[in-house]
Backbone as a chain_set.jsonl record, in Angstrom:
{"seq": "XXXXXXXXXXXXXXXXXXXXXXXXXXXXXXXXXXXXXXXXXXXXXXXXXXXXXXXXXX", "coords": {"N": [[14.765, 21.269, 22.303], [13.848, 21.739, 19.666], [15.691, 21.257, 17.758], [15.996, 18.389, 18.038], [14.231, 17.956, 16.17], [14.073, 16.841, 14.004], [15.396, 14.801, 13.93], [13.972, 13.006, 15.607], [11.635, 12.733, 13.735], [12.466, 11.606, 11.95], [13.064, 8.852, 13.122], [10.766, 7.681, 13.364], [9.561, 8.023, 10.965], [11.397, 5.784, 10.008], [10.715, 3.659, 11.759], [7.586, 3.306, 11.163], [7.897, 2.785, 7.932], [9.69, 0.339, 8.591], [7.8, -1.153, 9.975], [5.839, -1.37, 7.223], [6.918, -2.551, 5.328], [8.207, -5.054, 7.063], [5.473, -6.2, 7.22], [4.909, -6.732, 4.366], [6.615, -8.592, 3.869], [6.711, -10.431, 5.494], [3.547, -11.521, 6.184], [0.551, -12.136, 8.348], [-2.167, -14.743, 8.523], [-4.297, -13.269, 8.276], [-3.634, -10.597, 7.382], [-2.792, -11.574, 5.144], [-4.992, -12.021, 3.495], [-6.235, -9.773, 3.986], [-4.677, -8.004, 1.868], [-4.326, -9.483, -0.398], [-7.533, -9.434, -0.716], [-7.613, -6.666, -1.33], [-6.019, -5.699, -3.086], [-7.07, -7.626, -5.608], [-9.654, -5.735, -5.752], [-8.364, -3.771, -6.533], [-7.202, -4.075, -9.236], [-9.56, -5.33, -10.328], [-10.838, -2.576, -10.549], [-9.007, -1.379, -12.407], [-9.112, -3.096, -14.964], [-11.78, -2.131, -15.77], [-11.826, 0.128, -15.999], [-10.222, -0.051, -18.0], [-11.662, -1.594, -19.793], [-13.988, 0.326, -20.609], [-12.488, 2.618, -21.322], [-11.634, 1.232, -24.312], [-14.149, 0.774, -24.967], [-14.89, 2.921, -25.438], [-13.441, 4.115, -27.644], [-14.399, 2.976, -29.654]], "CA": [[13.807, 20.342, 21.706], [13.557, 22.29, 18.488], [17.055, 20.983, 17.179], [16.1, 17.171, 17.957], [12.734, 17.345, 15.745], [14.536, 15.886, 12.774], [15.893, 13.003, 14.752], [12.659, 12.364, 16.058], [10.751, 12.919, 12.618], [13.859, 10.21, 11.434], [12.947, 7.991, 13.718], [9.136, 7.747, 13.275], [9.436, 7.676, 9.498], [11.691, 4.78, 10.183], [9.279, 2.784, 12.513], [6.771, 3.205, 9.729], [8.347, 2.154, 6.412], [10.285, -0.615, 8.948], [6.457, -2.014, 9.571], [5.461, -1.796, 6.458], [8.263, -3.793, 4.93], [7.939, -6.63, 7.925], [4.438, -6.724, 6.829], [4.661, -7.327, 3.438], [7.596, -9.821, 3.95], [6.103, -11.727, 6.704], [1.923, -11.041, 6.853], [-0.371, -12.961, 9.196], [-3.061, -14.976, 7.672], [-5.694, -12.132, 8.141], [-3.443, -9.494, 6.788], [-2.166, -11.775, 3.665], [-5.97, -12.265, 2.709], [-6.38, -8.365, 3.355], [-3.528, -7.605, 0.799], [-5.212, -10.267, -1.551], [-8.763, -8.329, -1.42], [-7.235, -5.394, -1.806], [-5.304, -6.254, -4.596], [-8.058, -8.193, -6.639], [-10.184, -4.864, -5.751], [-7.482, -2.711, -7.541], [-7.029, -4.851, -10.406], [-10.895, -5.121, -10.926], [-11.104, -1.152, -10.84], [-8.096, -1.26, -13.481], [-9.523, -3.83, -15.502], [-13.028, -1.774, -15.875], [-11.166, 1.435, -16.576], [-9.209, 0.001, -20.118], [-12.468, -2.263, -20.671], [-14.316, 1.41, -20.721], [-11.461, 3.297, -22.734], [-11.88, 0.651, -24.89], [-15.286, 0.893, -25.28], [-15.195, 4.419, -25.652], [-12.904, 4.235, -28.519], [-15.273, 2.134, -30.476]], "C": [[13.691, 20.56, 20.198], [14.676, 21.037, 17.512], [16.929, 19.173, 17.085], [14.763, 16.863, 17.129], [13.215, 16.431, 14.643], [14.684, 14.453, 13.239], [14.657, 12.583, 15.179], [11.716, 12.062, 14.984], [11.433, 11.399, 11.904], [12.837, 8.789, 11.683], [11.496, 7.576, 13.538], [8.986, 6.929, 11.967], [10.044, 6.025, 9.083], [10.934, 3.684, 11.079], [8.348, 2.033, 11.21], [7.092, 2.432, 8.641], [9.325, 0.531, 7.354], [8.704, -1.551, 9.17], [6.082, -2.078, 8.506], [6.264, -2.906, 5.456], [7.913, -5.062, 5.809], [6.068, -7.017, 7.227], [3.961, -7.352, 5.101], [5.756, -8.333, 3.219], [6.996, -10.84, 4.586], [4.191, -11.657, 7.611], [1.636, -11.999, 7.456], [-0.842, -13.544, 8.418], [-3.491, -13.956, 7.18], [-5.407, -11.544, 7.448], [-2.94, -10.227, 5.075], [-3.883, -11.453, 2.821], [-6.499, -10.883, 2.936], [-5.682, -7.673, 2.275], [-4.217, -8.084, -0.524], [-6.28, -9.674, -1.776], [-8.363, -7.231, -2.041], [-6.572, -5.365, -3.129], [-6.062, -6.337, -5.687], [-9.097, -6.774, -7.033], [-9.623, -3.638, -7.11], [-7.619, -2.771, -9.282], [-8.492, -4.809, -11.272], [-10.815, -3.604, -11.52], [-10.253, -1.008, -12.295], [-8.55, -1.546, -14.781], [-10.699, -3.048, -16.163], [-12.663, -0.595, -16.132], [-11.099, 1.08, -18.077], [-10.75, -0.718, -20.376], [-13.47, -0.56, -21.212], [-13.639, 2.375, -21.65], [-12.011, 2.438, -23.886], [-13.046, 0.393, -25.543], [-15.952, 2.365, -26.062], [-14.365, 4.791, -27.192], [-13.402, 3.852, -29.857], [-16.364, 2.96, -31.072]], "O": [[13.444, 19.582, 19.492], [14.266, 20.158, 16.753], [17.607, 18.585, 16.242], [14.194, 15.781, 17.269], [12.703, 15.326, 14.463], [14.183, 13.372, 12.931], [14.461, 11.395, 14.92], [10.933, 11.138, 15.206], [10.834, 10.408, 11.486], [12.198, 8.055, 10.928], [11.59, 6.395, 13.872], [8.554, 5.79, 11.785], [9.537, 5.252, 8.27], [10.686, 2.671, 10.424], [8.349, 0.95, 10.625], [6.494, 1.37, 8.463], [9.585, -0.382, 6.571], [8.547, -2.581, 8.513], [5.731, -3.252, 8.385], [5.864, -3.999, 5.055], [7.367, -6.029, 5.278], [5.721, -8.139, 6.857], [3.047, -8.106, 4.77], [5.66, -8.946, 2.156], [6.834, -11.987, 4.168], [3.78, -11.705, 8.77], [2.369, -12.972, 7.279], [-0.377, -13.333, 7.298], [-3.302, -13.572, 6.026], [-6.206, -11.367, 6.529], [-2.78, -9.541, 4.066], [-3.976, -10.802, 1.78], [-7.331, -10.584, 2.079], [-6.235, -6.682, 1.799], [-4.577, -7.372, -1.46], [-6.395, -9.226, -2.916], [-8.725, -6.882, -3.165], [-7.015, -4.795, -4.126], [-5.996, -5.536, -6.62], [-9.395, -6.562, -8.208], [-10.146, -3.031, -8.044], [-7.95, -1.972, -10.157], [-8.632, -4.428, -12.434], [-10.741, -3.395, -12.731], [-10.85, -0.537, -13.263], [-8.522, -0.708, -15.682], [-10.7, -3.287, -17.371], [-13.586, -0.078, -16.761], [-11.645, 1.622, -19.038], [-11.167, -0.295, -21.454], [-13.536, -0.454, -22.436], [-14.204, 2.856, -22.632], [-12.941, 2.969, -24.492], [-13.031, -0.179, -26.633], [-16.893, 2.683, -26.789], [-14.756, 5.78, -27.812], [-12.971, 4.267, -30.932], [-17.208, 2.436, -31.8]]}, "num_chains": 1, "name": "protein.A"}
């Protein structure tokens, strides 16, 4: 069992990164407009960071 953990660890890791790929190629509704919050969320946080640097520089 020891000797097949790689292959099994392989295989997993592949699962994984193979869903996440189908999902950002081909999302549902639900999950496109979870991607979209999430996103806009990010972007805000980003946004309110440099406006803050920016402020701070002043």
């Amino acid at each position: 069992m020891a000797r097949y953990t790689g292959f099994l660890s392989g295989i997993a890791a592949g699962m994984i990164a193979g869903s996440a790929v189908t999902l950002m190629l081909d999302p549902s509704k639900k999950d496109r407009q979870k991607l979209q919050k999430k996103a806009e969320g990010v972007f805000r946080s980003i946004g309110s960071m440099i406006d803050t640097a920016v402020g701070m520089r002043r």
